[in-house]
Structures are given as C-alpha cells and as structure tokens.
C-alpha positions as CSV (number, residue, x, y, z in Angstrom):
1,X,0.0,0.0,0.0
2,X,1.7,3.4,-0.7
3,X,0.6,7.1,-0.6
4,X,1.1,10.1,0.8
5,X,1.5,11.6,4.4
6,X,-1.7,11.6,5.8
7,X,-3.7,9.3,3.9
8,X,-4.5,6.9,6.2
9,X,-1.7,4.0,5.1
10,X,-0.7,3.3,8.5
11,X,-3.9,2.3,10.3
12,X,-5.1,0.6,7.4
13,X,-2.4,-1.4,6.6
14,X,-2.7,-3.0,10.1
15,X,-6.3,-3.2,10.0
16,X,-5.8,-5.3,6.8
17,X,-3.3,-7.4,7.9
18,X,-5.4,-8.3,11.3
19,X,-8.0,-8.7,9.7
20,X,-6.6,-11.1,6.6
21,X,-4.3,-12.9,9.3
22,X,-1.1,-11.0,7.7
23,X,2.1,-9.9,9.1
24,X,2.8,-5.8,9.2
25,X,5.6,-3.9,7.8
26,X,6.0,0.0,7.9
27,X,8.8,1.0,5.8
28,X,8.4,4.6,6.9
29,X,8.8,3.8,10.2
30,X,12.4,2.2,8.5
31,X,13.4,5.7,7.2
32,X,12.6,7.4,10.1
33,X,14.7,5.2,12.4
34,X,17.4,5.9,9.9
35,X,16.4,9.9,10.2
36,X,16.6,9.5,13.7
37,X,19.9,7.8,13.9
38,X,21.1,10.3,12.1
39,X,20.2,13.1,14.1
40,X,21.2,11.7,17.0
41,X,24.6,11.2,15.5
42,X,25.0,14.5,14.6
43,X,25.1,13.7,10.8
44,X,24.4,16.7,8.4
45,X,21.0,15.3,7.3
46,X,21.3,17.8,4.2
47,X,24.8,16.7,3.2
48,X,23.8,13.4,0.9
49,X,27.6,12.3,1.0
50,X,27.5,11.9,5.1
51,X,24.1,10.4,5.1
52,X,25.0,7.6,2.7
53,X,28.8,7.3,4.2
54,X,27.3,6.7,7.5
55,X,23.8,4.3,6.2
56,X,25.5,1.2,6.9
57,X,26.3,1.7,10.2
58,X,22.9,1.4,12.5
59,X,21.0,-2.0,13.2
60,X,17.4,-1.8,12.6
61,X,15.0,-4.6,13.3
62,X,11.3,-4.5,12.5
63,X,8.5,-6.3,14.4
64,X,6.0,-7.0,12.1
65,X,3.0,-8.0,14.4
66,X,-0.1,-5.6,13.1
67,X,-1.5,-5.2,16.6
68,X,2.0,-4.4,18.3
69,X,4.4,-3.3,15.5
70,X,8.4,-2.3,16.6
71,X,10.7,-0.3,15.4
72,X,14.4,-0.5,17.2
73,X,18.1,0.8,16.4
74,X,20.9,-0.8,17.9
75,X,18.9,-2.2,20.0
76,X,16.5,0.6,21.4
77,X,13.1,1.2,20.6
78,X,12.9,4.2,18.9
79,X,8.8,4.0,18.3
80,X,8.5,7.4,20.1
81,X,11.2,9.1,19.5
82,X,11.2,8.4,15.1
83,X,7.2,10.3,15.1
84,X,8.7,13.7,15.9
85,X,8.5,16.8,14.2
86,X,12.2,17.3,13.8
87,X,12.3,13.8,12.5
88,X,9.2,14.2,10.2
89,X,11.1,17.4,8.6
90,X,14.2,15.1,8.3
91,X,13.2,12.2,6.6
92,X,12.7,13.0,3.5
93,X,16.1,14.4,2.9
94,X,17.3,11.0,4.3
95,X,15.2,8.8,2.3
96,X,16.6,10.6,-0.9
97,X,19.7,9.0,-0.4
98,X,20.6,6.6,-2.5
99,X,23.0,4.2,-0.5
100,X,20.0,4.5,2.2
101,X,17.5,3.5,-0.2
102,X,19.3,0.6,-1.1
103,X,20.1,-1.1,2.3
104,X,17.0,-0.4,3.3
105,X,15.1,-1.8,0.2
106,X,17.1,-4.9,0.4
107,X,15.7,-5.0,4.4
108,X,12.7,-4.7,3.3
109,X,12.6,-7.4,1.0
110,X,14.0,-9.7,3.2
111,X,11.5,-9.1,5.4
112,X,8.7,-9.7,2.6
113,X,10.1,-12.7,2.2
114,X,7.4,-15.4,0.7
115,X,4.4,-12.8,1.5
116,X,1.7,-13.0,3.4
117,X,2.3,-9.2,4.7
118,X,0.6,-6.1,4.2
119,X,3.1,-3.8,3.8
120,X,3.0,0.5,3.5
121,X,5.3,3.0,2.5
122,X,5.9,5.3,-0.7
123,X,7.6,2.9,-3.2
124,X,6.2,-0.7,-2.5
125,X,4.1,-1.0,-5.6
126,X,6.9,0.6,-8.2
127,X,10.5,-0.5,-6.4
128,X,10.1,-2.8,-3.3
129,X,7.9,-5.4,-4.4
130,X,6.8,-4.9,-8.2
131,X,4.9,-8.6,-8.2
132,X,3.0,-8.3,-5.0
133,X,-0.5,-9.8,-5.7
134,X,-2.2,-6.6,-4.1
135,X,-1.5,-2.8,-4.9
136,X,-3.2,0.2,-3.3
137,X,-2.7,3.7,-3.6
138,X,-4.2,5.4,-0.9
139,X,-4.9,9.3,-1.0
140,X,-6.8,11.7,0.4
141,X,-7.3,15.5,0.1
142,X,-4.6,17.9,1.4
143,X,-6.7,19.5,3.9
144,X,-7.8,15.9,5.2
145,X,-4.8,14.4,4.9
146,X,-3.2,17.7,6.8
147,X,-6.0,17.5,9.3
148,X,-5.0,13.8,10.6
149,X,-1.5,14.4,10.3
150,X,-2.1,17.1,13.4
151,X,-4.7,14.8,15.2
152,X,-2.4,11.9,15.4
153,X,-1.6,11.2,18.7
154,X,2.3,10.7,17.9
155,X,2.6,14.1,16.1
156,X,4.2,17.2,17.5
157,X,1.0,18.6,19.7
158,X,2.1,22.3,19.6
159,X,1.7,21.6,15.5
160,X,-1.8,23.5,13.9
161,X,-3.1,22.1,10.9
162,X,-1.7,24.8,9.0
163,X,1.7,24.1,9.3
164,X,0.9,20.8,9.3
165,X,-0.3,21.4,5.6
166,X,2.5,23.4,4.6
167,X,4.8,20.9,6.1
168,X,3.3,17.9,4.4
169,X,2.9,19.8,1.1
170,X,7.5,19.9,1.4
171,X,7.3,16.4,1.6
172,X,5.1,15.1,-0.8
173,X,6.9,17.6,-3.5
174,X,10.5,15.9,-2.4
175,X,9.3,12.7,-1.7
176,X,7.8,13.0,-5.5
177,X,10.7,14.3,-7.0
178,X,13.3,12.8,-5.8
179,X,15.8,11.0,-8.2
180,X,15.4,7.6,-6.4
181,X,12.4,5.9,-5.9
182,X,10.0,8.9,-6.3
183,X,6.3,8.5,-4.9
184,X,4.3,7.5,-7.6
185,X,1.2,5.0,-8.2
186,X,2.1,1.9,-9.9
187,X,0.2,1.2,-12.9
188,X,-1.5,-1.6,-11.9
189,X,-2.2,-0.3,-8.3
190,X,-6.0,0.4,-7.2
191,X,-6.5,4.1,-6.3
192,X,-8.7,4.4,-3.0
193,X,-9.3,8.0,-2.1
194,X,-10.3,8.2,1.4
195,X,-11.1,11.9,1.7
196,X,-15.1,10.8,2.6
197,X,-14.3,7.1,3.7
198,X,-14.2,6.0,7.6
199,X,-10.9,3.8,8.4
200,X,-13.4,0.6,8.2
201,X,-14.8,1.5,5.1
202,X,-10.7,1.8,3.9
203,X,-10.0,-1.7,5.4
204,X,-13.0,-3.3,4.5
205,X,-12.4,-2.1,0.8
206,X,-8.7,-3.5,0.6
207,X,-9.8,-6.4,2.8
208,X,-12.4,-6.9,-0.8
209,X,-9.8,-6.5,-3.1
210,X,-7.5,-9.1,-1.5
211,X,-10.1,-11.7,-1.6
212,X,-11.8,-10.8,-5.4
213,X,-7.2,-11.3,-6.4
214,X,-7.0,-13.8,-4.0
C-alpha cells in the first residue's frame, strides 16, 4: 500500500493485515529510524555524501505484528522518538539518499520474504515489491490528509493544521521528485481516495480486493 502523508496508510495497513491474518511492515517507520539515527549522530542530514557514508552503520530490526508493531536501532526502541517533528522534517532528505534507499530496500525485501504481509510505504508497488498480488494507492485530500497528520496522537501537539499542511505539502513535493524511488502510483495499483471514507470503510475495501485477487 503506498501514498502520501496523511492518507491513512498506517492504520489501514494493520487493520488489513489483522483482519486477513497477515504480518505488518511500515517502511516509513524504517526511514525514520534511519532519520533518527542520524540526528542523533549529529550527521548533516542535508549533506547526501555523510548520510550515505554513515547508512551502513545502524542496526534496525522491525516487528512486524499488526497489533503491536516495533521499530528499534541498535537495539533501542525508537517507536516514540522516530514520530517527531524534527524527524518528520528530516526524513525526506534522508530517504533521498541513494545508499539509504538501497540497504533499506534490500531490508525490506527480506523481510517480505514469501508474503503473506501487508506492507505500506511510498515505493512498495513501483520499487520494493513490483509482483506483489495486491496494490493500493491510498490518497486523500490535502486538507484531510493535513487534518489527521495534526490529530495523530504521535505528532508534535504544539503543530496546527496549517503548518501541518504546509509541512506535508514539502514532503510530498521531495518525496515526488526525488531521483530515487520517487512517490508514484504503480500502474496496476488500485486508487482508494479516502477523503469521505471512515478507516473501516478503507479496510473493508482492501480487505475486498485481496479476496476478489486472491
């Protein structure tokens, strides 16, 4: 399932995966343990060379358990500490890297394995995993999509949903024009628009669509 910030990916690609018996993966939450890493190394998240001479060195390990999902580096769980705003504004610039992109694309395949995961992120359908039986776009409008973003309980709560907006809108323009593994809808992806659609009617569509290819 990829798509935007904001569209809804996160909650449900885990309502999905419970729901089909499925393991999780969040490949965000990958580039923004990487982000954080970063940060917290005091890497020049700007400066592409440092990012990618430094991209081999954290461990991260992903739980993949829809109901309880886990994100750690080096050991530590970083669930918390990867959904901050400082993070949020980071990753992108850190996910344009290609020597990132790569290690973590070959993590995240491993991961796939076999199947039998619902997995979320930006470049799943295009790069990651081109044959899955399943693709979803999921988008909403800007305003909706901005309008989550700053209800989520994990976001910066001092964030109004017009900076939210103008902080999401940065993203999805480098996130979609980035050189490596831009956003974009595969061709043979389904296109679910959420803007008017409750998270069960999201889940329960997928949850169709898995079954009809199934």
């Amino acid at each position: 399932m990829d798509g935007p910030s904001g569209s809804g990916k996160s909650s449900a690609s885990k309502g999905v995966a419970a729901a089909l018996g499925l393991r999780y993966l969040d490949t965000g939450a990958m580039y923004r343990a990487m982000t954080w890493w970063m940060l917290h190394n005091g890497v020049p998240v700007e400066d592409p060379g440092a990012v990618a001479a430094r991209a081999l060195e954290p461990a991260l390990e992903s739980g993949t358990d829809p109901a309880a999902p886990t994100i750690t580096v080096d050991g530590e769980d970083v669930s918390g500490p990867i959904r901050s705003r400082e993070v949020t504004n980071a990753v992108s610039a850190v996910s344009s890297v290609p020597a990132v992109r790569a290690r973590l694309v070959a993590l995240q395949r491993e991961i796939i394995g076999i199947g039998g995961i619902v997995v979320e992120g930006r470049d799943i359908g295009t790069v990651v995993a081109p044959d899955a039986q399943v693709k979803v776009y999921l988008t909403a409008s800007e305003e909706v999509r901005a309008r989550r973003r700053a209800q989520d309980p994990a976001a910066d709560p001092g964030a109004s949903v017009t900076l939210t907006r103008a902080e999401q809108a940065r993203r999805d323009r480098l996130d979609s024009t980035r050189a490596a593994s831009p956003l974009a809808k595969a061709a043979d992806a389904h296109e679910i628009d959420s803007t008017g659609l409750g998270l069960g009617e999201v889940i329960e569509a997928v949850v169709r669509l898995a079954k009809e290819t199934g």
